[in-house]
C-alpha positions as CSV (number, residue, x, y, z in Angstrom):
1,X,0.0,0.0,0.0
2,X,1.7,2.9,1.2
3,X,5.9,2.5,1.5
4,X,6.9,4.4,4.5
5,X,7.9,7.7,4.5
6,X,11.6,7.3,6.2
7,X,12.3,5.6,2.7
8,X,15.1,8.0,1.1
9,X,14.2,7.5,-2.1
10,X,10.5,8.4,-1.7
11,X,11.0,11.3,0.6
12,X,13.7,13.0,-1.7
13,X,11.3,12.8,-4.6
14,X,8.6,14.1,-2.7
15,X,10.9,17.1,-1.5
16,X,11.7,17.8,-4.7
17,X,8.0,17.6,-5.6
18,X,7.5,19.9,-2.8
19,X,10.1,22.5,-3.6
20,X,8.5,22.5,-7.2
21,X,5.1,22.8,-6.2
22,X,6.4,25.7,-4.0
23,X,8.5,27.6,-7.1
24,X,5.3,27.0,-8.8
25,X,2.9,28.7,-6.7
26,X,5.9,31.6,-6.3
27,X,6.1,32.2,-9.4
28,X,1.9,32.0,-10.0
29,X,1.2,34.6,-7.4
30,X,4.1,37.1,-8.6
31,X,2.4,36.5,-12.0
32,X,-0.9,37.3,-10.2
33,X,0.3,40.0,-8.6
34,X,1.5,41.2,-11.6
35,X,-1.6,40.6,-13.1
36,X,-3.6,42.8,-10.8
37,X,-1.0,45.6,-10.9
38,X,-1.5,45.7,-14.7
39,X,-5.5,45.6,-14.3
40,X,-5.1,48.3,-11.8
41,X,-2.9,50.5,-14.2
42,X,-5.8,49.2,-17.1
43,X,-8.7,50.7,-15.0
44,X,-6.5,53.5,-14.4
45,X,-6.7,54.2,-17.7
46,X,-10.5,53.4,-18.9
47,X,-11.3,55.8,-16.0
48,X,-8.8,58.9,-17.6
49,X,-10.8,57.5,-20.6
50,X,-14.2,58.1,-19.6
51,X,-13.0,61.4,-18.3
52,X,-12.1,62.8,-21.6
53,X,-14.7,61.0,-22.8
54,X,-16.9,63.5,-21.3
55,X,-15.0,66.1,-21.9
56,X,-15.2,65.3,-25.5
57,X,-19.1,65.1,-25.2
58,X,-19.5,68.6,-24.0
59,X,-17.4,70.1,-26.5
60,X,-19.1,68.6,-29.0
61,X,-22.4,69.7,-27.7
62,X,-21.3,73.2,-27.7
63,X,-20.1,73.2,-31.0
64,X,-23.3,72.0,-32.3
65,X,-24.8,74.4,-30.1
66,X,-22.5,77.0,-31.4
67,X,-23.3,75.7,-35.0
68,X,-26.9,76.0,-34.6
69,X,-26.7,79.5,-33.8
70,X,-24.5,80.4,-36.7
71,X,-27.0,78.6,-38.8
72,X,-29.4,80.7,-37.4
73,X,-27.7,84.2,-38.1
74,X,-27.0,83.1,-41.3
75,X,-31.1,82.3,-41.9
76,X,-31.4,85.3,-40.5
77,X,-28.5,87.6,-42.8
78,X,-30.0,86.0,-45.8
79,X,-33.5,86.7,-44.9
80,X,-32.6,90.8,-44.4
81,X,-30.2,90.2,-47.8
82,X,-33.5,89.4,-49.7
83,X,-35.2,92.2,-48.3
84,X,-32.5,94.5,-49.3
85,X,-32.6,93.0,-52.5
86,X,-36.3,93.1,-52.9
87,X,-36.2,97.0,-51.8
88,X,-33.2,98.0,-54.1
89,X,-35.4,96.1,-57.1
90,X,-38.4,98.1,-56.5
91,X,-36.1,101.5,-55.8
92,X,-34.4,101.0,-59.4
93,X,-38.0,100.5,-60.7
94,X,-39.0,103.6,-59.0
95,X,-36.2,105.5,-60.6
96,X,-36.1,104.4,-64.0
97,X,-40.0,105.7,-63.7
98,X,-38.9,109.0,-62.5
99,X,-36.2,109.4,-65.6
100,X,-38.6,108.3,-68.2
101,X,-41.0,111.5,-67.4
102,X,-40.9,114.5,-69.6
103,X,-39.8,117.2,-66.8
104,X,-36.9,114.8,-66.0
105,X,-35.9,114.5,-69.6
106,X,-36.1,118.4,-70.2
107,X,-33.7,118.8,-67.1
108,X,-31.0,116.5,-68.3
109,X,-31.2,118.3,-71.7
110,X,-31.2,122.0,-69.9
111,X,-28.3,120.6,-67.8
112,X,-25.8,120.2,-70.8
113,X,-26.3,124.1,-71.3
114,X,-22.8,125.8,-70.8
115,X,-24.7,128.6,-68.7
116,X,-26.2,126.0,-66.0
117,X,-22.5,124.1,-66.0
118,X,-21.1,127.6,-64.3
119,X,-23.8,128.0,-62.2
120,X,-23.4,124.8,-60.8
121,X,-19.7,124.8,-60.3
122,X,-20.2,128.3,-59.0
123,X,-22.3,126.6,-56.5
124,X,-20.3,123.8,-55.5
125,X,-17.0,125.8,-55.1
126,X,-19.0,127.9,-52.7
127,X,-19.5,124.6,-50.7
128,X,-16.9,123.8,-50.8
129,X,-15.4,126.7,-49.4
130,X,-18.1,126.6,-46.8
131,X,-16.8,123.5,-45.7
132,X,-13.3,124.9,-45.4
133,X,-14.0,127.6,-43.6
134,X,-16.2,125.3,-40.9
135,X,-13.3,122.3,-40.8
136,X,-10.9,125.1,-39.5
């Protein structure tokens, strides 16, 4: 059944068994404690992760925020461009009605008279010098 333990043979071979087993679960629990050193350093990490993560998340929110708004400015600058466009269309209408009537087309031919050329340089010198003499 069982030899006795005294026996050399059998208590050598079990030492060495021993001493194995031992170097075995050494080395297992350094590897273990390696392990959880490297998990610790890992959730370390996910956590620095998550934080940027989030940091990441708001900044995108604001610059869709941000981009929202200039969306809506530029609705907006379009929609006053259009009305500025639609009032300069119906101002050029308005003046090309004003030069196609008869007292408008006498003045521009009266205007080319040498006489009315004089008067009107006459009167825009004497602005001019009115606007001297209030500048100093």
């Amino acid at each position: 059944m069982h030899k006795p333990v005294d026996d050399p043979a059998i208590g050598a071979s079990s030492a060495r068994e021993v001493d194995e087993l031992r170097r075995l679960v050494e080395k297992s629990e350094r590897e273990l404690a390696s392990t959880v050193a490297r998990l610790s350093e890992v959730e370390l990490a996910i956590d620095g992760m998550a934080a940027r993560e989030g940091s990441l998340r708001e900044l995108i929110v604001d610059a869709q925020d941000q981009l929202i708004k200039r969306e809506q400015q530029l609705i907006e600058a379009r929609a006053q461009r259009d009305a500025f466009e639609h009032e300069a269309r119906e101002l050029r209408v308005r003046l090309e009605r004003i030069y196609s009537l008869k007292p408008f087309a006498l003045y521009r031919s009266v205007r080319g008279l040498p006489v009315l050329r004089r008067l009107e340089a006459r009167r825009i010198s004497a602005l001019e010098d009115a606007l001297r003499r209030s500048a100093d």
